[in-house]
N, C-alpha and C positions, 0 to 999 in steps of 0.2 A: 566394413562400412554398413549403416544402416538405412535402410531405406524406408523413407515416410510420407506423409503428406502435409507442407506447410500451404493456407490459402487456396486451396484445390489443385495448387502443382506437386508432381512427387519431386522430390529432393533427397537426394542421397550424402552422410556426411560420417566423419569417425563415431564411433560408437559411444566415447568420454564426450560428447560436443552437448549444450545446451540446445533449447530451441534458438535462441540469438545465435547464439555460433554457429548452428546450422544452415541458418540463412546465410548469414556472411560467407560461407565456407560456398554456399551453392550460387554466390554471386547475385543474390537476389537485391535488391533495396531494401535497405529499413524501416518499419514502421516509424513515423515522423515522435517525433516527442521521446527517444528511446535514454533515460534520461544517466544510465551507465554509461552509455556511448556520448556522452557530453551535448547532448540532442536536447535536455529537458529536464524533465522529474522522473523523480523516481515511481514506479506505481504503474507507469503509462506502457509496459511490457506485458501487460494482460491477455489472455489468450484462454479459448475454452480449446477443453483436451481430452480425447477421445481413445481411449487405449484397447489394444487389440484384443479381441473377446469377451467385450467390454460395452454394454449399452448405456452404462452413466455417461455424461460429459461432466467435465468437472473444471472447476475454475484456476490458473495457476499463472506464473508468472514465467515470462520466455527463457530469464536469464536465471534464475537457478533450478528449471526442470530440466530434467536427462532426455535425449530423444530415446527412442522406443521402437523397435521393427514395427511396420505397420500402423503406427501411431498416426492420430487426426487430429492437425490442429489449425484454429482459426482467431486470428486475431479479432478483440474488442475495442470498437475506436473509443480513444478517451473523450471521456466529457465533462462539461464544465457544470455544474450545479446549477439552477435557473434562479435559485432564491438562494442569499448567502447571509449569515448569521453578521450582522455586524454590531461591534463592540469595542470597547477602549479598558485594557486593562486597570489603565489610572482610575476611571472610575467608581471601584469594587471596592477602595478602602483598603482593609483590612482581612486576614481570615475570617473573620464571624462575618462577610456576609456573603461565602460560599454556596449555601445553599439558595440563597435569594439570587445570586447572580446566574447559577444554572437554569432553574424556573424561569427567570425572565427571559432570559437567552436564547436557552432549549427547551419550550415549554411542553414539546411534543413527544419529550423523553419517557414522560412520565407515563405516555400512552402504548408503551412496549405489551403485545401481544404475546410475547415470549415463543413465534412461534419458529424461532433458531434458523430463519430466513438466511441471517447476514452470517451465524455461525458458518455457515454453509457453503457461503459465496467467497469466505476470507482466501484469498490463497495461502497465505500466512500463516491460516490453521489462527488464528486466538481467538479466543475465548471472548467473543465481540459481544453480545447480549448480557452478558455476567458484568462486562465492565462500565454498559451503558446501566444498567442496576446499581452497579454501584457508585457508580456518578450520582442519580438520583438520589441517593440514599447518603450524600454526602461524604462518602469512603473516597477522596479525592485521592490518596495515595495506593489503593487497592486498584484504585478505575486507571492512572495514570500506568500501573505497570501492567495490564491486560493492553493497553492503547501501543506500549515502549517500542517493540518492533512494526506499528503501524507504518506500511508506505505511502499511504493517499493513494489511493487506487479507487475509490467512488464505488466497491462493486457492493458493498453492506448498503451505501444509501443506495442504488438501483433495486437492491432486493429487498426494503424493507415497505413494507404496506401503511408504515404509519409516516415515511418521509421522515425518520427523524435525524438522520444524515449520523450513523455511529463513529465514525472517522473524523467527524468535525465536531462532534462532542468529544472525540478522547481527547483531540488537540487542544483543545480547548481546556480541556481539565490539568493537562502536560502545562501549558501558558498558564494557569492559575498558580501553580505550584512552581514553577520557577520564579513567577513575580513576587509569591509571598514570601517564598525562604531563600537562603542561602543559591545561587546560582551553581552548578555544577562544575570544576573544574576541567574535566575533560570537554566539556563545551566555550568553558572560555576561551581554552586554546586554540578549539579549533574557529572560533570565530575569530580571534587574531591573527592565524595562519590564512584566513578566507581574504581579511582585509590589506593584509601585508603582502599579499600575492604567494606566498610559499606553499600554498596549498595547488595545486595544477593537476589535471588528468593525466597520467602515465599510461600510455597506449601497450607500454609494454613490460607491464605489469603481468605478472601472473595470473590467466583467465581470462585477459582484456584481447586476446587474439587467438581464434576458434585454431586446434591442433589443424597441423598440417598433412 
C-alpha cells in the first residue's frame, strides 16, 4: 500500500492505483466533471502534484499519474473560458483562406511571447507553443498534429500572458482540416457507433475499477 495525500486527506491505496483510483479505492467522492468515469469531459481530472523530495509542483492529469509514497496532490476546479472564439466553418470557403481565417479568429496568436508558459502547464507534455507558431504560420497540418493528443484541460490558456487560449486554437486548426479534406475514417465510425448507441461506458473494462 501506499500512502499519500489526496486534498489534504492522507489516503492509503495499492501501489499500480492512479490518482482517480485512489480516491475511489479510499471511498472518497469524485471530483465533479470526471469525464472517464462518464461524469463529463475529458481534461477536467487536472490536479497539481507534488512529489516526495521534491519542491516543484507540477501539473498532471489524475487518471494516468501513478501514486507515489508521500506524494501531494490537489485538485484544480475546471473552468469555463469568460470570452469564446466564435465561428462557423462554412464560412472559410475554401483552403486558401486559412491563413485569413486564424488572423481573424485568433488574432492574439500572433502575439506569443515564446515564453513556454503553456509548454509547462501541458500535463500531456506537447509541444503547445511550437504548434500555436505553427498555426500562425499557416503549417495547419504540423500545428494540428502538436494539438492530436489535446484533452481541453484550459491549463495553457490559464498560463498564457497573452490570453491566447492554445487548446482552442489547436481545435480549431484540428476543425479546419477535417472540413477542408477528406474526413478520417476512424472518426466516422466512431461517430456512428456514438449515434447508433453501440458505443457505451464499460465499467468493467480494464483500468475502469481501481485494483482491489
Amino acid at each position: 500500500m501506499v500512502c499519500l495525500s489526496i486534498e489534504g486527506r492522507e489516503v492509503e491505496a495499492p501501489a499500480n492505483c492512479s490518482i482517480l483510483q485512489a480516491i475511489v479505492h479510499a471511498g472518497q467522492t469524485l471530483v465533479e466533471g470526471v469525464g472517464c468515469m462518464g461524469q463529463g469531459v475529458c481534461g477536467s481530472c487536472r490536479v497539481m502534484v507534488r512529489r516526495s523530495g521534491q519542491q516543484e509542483v507540477t501539473t498532471a492529469l489524475a487518471c494516468e499519474t501513478l501514486i507515489e509514497e508521500d506524494m501531494q496532490v490537489a485538485f484544480l476546479d475546471y473552468f469555463a473560458i469568460a470570452s469564446r472564439h466564435v465561428y462557423r466553418m462554412e464560412d472559410f470557403g475554401d483552403s486558401w483562406q486559412t491563413l485569413r481565417a486564424i488572423s481573424e479568429v485568433f488574432p492574439e496568436a500572433s502575439h506569443c511571447r515564446h515564453c513556454s508558459g503553456c509548454d509547462r502547464a501541458c500535463p500531456k507534455h506537447l509541444d503547445v507553443q511550437r504548434g500555436v507558431n505553427l498555426a500562425v504560420e499557416g503549417k495547419l497540418a504540423a500545428s494540428g498534429q502538436v494539438f492530436d493528443e489535446c484533452v481541453m484541460c484550459n491549463l495553457c490558456t490559464l498560463a498564457c500572458p497573452e490570453h491566447i487560449q492554445p487548446n482552442h486554437l489547436g481545435l480549431f486548426v484540428r476543425r479546419m482540416i477535417s472540413a477542408l479534406s477528406l474526413r478520417p475514417a476512424d472518426l466516422m465510425l466512431r461517430l456512428r457507433q456514438i449515434e447508433s448507441g453501440a458505443m457505451k461506458i464499460d465499467f468493467d473494462a480494464p483500468g475502469a475499477q481501481p485494483p482491489r
